[in-house]
FITI-408533 format. One line per 10 residues: number of its first residue (from 1); for each residue x, y, z of C-alpha. Coordinates in nm, 2 decimals, m for minus. Example, Ala and Ser with C-alpha at 12.3 -4.5 7.8 and 13.67 -1.06 7.14 Angstrom:
2
1	1.23/m0.45/0.78; 1.37/m0.11/0.71
//
This chain:
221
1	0.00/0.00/0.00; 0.27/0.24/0.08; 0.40/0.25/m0.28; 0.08/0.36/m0.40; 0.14/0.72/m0.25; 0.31/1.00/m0.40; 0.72/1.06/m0.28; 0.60/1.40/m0.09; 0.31/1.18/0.11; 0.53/0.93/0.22
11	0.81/1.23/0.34; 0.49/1.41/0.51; 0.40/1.14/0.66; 0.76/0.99/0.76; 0.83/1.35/0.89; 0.49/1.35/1.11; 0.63/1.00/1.27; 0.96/1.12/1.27; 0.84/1.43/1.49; 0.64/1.21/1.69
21	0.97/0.96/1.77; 1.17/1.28/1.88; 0.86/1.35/2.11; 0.88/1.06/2.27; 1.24/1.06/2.31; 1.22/1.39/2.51; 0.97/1.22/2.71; 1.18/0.91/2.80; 1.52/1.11/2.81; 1.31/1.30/3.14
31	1.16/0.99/3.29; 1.55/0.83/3.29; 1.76/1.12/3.44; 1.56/1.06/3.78; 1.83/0.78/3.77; 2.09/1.07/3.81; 1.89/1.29/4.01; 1.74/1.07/4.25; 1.97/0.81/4.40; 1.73/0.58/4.58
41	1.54/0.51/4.23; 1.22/0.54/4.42; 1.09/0.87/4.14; 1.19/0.62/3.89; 0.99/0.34/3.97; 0.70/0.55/4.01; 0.72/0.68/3.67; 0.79/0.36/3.54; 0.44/0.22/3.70; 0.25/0.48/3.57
51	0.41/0.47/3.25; 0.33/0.08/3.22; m0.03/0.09/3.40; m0.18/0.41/3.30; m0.43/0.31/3.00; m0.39/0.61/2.82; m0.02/0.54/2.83; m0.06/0.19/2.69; m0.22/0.31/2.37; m0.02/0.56/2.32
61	0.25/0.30/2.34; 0.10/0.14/2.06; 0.08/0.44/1.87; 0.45/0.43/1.90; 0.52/0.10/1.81; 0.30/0.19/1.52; 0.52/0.50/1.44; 0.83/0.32/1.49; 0.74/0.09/1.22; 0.56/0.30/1.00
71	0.90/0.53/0.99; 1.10/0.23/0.93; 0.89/0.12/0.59; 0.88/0.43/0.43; 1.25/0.53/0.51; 1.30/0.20/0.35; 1.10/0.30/0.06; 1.21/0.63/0.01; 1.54/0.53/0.00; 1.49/0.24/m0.27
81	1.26/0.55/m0.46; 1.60/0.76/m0.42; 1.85/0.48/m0.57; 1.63/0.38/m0.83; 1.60/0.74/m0.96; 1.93/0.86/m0.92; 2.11/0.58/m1.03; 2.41/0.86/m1.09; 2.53/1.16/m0.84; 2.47/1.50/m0.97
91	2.79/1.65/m1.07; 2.68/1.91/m0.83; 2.48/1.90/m0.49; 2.26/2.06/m0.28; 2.33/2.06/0.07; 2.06/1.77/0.16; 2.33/1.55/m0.04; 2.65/1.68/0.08; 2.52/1.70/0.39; 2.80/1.40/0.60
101	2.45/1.27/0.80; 2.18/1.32/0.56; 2.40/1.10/0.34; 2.38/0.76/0.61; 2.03/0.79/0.73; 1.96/0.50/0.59; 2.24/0.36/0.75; 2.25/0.50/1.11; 1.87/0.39/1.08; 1.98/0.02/1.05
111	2.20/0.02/1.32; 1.96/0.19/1.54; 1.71/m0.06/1.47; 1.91/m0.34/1.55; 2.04/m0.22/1.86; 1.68/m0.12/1.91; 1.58/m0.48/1.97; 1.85/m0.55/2.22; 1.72/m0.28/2.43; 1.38/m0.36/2.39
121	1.51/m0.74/2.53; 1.73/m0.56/2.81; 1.41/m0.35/2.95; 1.10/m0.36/2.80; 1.05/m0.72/2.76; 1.18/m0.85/3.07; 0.93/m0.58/3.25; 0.66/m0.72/3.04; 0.72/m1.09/3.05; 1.00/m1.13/3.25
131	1.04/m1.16/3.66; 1.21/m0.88/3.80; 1.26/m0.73/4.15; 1.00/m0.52/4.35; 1.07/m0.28/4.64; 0.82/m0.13/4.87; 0.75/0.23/4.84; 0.48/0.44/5.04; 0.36/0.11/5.16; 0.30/m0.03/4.84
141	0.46/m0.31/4.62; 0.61/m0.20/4.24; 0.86/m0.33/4.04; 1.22/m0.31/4.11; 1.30/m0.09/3.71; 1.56/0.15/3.91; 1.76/m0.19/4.02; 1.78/m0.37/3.66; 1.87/m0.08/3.51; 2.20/0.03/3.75
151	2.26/m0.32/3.71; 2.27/m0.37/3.33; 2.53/m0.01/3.35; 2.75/m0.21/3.59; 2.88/m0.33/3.30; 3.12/m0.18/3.08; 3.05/m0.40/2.76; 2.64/m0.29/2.81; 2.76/0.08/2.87; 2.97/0.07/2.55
161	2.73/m0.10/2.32; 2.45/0.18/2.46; 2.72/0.47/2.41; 2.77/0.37/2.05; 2.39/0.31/1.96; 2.28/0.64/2.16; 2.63/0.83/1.92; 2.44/0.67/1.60; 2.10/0.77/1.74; 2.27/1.16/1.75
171	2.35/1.12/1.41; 2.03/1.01/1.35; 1.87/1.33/1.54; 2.12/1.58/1.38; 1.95/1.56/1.01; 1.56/1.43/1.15; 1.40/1.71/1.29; 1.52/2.07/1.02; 1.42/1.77/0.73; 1.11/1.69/0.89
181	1.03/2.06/0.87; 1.14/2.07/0.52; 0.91/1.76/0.41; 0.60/1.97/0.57; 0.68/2.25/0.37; 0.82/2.52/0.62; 1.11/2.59/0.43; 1.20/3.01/0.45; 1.52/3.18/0.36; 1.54/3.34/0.73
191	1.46/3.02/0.95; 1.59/2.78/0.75; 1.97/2.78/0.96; 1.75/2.82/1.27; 1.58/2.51/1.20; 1.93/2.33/1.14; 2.08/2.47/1.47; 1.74/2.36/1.61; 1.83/1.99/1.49; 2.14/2.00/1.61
201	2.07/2.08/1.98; 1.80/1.83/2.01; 2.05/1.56/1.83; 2.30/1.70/2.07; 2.09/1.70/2.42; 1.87/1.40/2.36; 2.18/1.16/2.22; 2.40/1.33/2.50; 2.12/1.30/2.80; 2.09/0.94/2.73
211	2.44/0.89/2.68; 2.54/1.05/3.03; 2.26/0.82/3.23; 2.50/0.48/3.16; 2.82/0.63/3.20; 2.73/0.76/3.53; 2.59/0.50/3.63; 2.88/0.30/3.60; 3.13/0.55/3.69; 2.98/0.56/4.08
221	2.90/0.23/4.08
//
């Protein structure tokens, strides 16, 4: 079905996923760094609980599964779309083709995806189907998330592997969000570099937030 839409629907609508990812990123980046900023993990826990039992949160978390996927098949796409119709470089590019990371986004993609799925096995399916740890908070029972998490940065092979994926995931971030912009049509002479600069901070605070919660971790371990 995908193919059967025009190149500038699938960008809209891989820029409108895309946007939604980042989102989402911002809102996990916030929920982790109570790791840093709370040493007894209980804020963490809570937020994990409520982020796991609240039913608004559970379909919005198919809604990002959804946009995760839907992001993945029509970067695919486009890319295929791209090759096939450019089966030469232009003698002379713009700077969406020189550009070092809009060059690998099909690349960092893959290797974000794959390193996607050992996360999702680290964390999100062992709190789903696994057994894990509970500690008692305000009297009540939750699951122990603070615990496997300090544990799994204990370990400087797990911290490497996460530094490199979340280094990948910056690259990722550094091109996403000004080309997401462009694919909606906001492109303007004047706001254009703000956009990129934009991109760049988010790239640079959401890959680096992430990237400081393992490395700390282990560091005061």
């Amino acid at each position: 079905m995908a193919f059967k839409y025009s190149s500038v629907t699938k960008k809209v609508i891989m820029a409108l996923a895309g946007l939604f990812l980042i989102s989402f990123l911002i809102v996990h980046l916030s929920i982790n760094l109570l790791l840093l900023f709370d040493k007894s993990g209980e804020l963490f826990n809570l937020a994990a609980h409520f982020m796991a039992t609240n039913p608004v949160i559970q379909v919005f978390q198919i809604v990002l599964f959804g946009g995760i996927f839907l992001h993945i098949i029509l970067g695919i796409i486009l890319q295929i779309q791209n090759w096939l119709a450019r089966p030469k470089r232009y003698k002379v590019e713009g700077y969406s083709q020189t550009s070092f990371f809009s060059k690998f986004m099909i690349h960092t993609g893959a290797v974000i995806l794959a390193l996607l799925f050992i996360h999702l096995s680290d964390f999100f399916f062992r709190a789903k189907f696994g057994e894990i740890g509970e500690v008692l908070i305000g009297g009540n029972w939750y699951e122990d998330m603070a615990t496997l998490v300090i544990e799994e940065f204990k370990e400087l092979p797990e911290v490497l592997m996460y530094v490199v994926w979340l280094l990948f995931l910056g690259f990722h971030l550094d091109h996403a969000f000004h080309s997401a912009l462009q694919s909606l049509g906001l492109n303007h002479s004047k706001y254009t570099p703000v956009a990129f600069g934009i991109s760049r901070a988010l790239a640079i605070l959401i890959a680096g937030g992430f990237i400081l919660i393992p490395v700390l971790i282990y560091i005061n371990q």
